[in-house]
NUVEXTOR-535675 format. One line per 8 residues: their letters; for each residue y, x, z of N, C-alpha, C. Coordinates in Angstrom, 1 decimal. Layout:
<atoms>
A> Y/X/Z/Y/X/Z/Y/X/Z ~ ... .
</atoms>
This chain:
<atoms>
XXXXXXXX> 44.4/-3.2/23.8/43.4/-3.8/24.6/42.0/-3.5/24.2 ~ 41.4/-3.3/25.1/39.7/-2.8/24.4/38.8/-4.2/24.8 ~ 37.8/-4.2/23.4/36.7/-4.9/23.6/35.6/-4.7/23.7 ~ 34.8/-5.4/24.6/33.5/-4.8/24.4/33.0/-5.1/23.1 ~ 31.9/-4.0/22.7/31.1/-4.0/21.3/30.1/-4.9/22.3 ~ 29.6/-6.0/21.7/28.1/-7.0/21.8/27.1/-6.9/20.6 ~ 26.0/-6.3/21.0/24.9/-6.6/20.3/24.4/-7.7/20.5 ~ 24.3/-8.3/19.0/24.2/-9.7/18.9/22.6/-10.1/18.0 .
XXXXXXXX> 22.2/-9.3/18.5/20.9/-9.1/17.5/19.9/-10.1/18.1 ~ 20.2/-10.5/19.3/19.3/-11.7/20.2/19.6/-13.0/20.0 ~ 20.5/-13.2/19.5/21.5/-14.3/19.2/20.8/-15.4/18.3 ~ 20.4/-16.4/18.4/19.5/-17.4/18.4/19.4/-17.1/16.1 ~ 20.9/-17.1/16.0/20.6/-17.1/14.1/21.0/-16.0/13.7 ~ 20.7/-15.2/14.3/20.9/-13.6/13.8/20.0/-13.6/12.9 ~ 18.7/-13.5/12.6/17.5/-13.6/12.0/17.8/-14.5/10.5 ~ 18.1/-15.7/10.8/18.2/-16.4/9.8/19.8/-16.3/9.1 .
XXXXXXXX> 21.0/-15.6/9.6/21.9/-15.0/8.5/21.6/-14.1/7.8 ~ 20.9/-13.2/8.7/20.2/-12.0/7.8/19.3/-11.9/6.6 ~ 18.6/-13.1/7.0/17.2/-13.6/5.6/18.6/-14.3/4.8 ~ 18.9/-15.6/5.2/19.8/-15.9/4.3/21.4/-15.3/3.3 ~ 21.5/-13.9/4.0/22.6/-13.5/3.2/21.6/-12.7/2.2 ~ 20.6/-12.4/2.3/20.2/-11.7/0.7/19.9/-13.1/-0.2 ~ 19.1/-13.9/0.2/18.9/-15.5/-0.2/20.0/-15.6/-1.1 ~ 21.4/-16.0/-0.1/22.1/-16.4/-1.2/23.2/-15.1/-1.8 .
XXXXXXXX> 22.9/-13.6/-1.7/23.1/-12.8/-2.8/22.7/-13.0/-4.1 ~ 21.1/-13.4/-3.6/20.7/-13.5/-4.9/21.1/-14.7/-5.8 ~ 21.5/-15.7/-5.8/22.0/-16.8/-6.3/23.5/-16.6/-6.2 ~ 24.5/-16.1/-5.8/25.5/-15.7/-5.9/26.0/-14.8/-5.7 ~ 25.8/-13.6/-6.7/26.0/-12.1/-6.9/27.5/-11.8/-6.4 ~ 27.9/-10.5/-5.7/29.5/-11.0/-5.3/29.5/-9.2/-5.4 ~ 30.5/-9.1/-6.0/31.1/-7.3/-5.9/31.0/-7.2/-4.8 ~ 31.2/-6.0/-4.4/31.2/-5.1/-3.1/32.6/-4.1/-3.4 .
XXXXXXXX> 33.1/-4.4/-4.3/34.4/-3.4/-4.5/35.4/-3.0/-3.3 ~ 35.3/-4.1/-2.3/36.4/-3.6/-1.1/35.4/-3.6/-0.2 ~ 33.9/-3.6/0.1/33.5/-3.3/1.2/33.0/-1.7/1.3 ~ 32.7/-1.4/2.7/32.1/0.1/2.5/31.1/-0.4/3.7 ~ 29.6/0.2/3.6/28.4/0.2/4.2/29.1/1.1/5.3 ~ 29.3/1.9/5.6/29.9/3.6/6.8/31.0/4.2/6.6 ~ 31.1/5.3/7.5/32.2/6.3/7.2/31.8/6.9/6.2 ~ 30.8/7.5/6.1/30.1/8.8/4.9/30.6/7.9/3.4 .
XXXXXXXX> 30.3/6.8/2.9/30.8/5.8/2.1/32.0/6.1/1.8 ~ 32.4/5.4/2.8/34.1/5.6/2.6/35.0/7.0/2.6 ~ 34.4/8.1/3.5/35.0/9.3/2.7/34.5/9.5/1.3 ~ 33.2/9.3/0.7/33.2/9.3/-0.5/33.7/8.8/-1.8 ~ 34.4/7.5/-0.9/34.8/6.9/-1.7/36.5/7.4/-2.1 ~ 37.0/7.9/-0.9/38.1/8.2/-0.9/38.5/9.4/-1.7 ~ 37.6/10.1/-1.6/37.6/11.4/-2.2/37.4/11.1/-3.8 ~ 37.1/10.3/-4.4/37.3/9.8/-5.9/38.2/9.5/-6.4 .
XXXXXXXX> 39.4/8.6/-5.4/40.5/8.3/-5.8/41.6/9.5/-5.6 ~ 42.2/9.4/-7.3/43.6/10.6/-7.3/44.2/10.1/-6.4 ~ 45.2/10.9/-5.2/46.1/10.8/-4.9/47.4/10.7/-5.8 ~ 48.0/9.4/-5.5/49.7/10.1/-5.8/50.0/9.5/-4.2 ~ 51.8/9.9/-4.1/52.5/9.1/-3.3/52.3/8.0/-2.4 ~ 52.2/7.1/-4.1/52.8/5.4/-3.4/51.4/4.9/-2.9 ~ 50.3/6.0/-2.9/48.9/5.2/-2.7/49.1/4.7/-1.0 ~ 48.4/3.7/-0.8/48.6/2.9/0.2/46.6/2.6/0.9 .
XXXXXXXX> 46.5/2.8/2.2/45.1/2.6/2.6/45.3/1.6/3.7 ~ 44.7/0.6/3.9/44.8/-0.8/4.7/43.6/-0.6/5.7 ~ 43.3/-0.7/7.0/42.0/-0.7/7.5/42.3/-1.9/8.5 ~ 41.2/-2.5/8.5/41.6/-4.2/9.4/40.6/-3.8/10.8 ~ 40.8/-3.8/11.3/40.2/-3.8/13.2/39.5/-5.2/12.7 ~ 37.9/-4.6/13.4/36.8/-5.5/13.2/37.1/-6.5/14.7 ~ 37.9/-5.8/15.8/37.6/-6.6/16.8/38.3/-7.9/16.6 ~ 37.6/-8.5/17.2/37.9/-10.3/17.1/38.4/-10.6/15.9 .
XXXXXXXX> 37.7/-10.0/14.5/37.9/-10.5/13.3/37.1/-11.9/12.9 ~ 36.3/-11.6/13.6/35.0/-12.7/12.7/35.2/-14.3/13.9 ~ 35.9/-14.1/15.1/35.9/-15.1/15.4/37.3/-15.6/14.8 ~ 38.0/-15.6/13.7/39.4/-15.8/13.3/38.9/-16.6/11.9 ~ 37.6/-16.4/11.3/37.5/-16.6/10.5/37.4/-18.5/9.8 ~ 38.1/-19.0/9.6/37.7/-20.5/9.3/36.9/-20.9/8.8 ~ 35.9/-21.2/9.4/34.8/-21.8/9.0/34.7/-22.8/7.6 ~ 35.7/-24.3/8.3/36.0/-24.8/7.1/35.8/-24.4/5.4 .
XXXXXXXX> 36.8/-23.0/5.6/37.0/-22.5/4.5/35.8/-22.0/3.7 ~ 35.2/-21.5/4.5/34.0/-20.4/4.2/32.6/-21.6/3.9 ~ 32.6/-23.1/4.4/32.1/-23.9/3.6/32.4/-24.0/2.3 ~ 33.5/-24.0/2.1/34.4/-24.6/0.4/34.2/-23.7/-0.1 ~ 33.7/-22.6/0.3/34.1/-20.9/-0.8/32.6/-21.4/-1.6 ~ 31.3/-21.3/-0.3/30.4/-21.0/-0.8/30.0/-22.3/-1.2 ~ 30.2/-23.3/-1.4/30.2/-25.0/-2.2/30.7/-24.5/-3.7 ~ 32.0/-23.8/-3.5/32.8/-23.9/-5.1/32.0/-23.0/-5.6 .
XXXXXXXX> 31.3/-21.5/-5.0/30.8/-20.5/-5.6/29.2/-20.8/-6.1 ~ 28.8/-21.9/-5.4/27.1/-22.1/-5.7/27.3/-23.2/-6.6 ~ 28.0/-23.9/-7.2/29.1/-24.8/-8.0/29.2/-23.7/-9.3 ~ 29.9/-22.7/-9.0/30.6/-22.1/-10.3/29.3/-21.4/-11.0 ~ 28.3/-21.4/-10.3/27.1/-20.5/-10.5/26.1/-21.6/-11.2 ~ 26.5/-23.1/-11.2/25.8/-23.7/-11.9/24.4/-23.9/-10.6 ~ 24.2/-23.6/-9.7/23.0/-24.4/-8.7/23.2/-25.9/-8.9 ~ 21.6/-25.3/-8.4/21.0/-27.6/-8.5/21.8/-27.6/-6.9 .
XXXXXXXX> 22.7/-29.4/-7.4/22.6/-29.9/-6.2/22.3/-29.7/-4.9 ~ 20.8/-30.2/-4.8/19.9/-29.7/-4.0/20.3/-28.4/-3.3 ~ 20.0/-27.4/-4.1/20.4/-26.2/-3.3/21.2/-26.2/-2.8 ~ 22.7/-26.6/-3.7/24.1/-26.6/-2.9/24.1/-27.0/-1.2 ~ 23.4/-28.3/-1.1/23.5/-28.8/-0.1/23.0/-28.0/1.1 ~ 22.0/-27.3/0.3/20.6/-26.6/1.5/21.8/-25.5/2.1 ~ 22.2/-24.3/1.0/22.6/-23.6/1.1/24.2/-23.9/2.2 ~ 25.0/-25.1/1.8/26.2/-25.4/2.7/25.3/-25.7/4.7 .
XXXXXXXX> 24.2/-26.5/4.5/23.9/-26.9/5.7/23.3/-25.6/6.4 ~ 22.5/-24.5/6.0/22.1/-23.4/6.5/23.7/-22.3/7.6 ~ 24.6/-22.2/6.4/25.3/-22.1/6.1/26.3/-22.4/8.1 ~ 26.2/-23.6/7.8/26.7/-24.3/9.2/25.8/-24.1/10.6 ~ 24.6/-24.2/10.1/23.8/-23.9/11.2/24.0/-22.3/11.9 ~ 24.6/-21.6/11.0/24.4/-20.7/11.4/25.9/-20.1/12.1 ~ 26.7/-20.9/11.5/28.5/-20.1/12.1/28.6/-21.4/13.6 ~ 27.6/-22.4/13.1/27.6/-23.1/14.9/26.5/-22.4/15.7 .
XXXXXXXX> 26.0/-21.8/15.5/25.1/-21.3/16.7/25.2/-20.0/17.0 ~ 26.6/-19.9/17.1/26.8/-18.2/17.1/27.0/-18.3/19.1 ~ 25.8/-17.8/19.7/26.5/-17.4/20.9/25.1/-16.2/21.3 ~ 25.8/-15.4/21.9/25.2/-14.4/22.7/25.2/-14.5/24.0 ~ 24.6/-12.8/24.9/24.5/-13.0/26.4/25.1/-11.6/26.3 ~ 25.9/-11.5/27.3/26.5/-10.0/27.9/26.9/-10.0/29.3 ~ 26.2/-8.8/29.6/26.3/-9.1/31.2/26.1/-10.3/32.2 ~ 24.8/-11.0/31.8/24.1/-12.5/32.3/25.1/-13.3/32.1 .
XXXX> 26.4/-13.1/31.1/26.5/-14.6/30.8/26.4/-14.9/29.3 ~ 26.2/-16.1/29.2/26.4/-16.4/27.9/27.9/-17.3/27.4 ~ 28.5/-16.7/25.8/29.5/-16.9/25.7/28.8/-17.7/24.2 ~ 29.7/-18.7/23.6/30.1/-19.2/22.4/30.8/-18.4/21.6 .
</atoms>
């Protein structure tokens, strides 16, 4: 089944995930070991690893990934992680309610309508 790609760059907290995911990079440093920025990346990256056999490569289809994602959870991650990192209170709270404002106000427009 095909989906449309949406640019979502208009989308009311597009702006403020963007300021906020370096924000809270910086206060909660996180590997990047399973992400890849591109393809050029990821052939490079592939090309480092020996081959044998049993090697196995997993690729997850972006479509309708990010609306699967539980929110819930993704409060508790970044509570326990701004927690394990030792933040003031304070922040914690800032950082969970930003946080929410931003996975609730996810809606765009595509082809004059707008979707949630």
């Amino acid at each position: 089944m095909a989906h449309p790609v949406v640019n979502y760059k208009n989308a009311p907290s597009y702006k403020l995930a963007k300021l906020f995911t370096g924000i809270l990079k910086s206060y909660i440093p996180l590997p990047n070991v399973y992400n890849i920025l591109n393809s050029v990346q990821l052939m490079k990256d592939l090309s480092e690893i020996p081959f044998v056999p049993e090697l196995k490569l997993a690729s997850l289809d972006i479509s309708n990934m990010y609306s699967n994602i539980p929110t819930d959870d993704l409060i508790n991650v970044i509570d326990t992680l701004c927690k394990k990192h030792s933040l003031e209170n304070t922040l914690i709270r800032e950082h969970v309610t930003v946080t929410n404002i931003i996975i609730t106000q996810n809606y765009f427009s595509f082809k004059g309508k707008t979707y949630l």
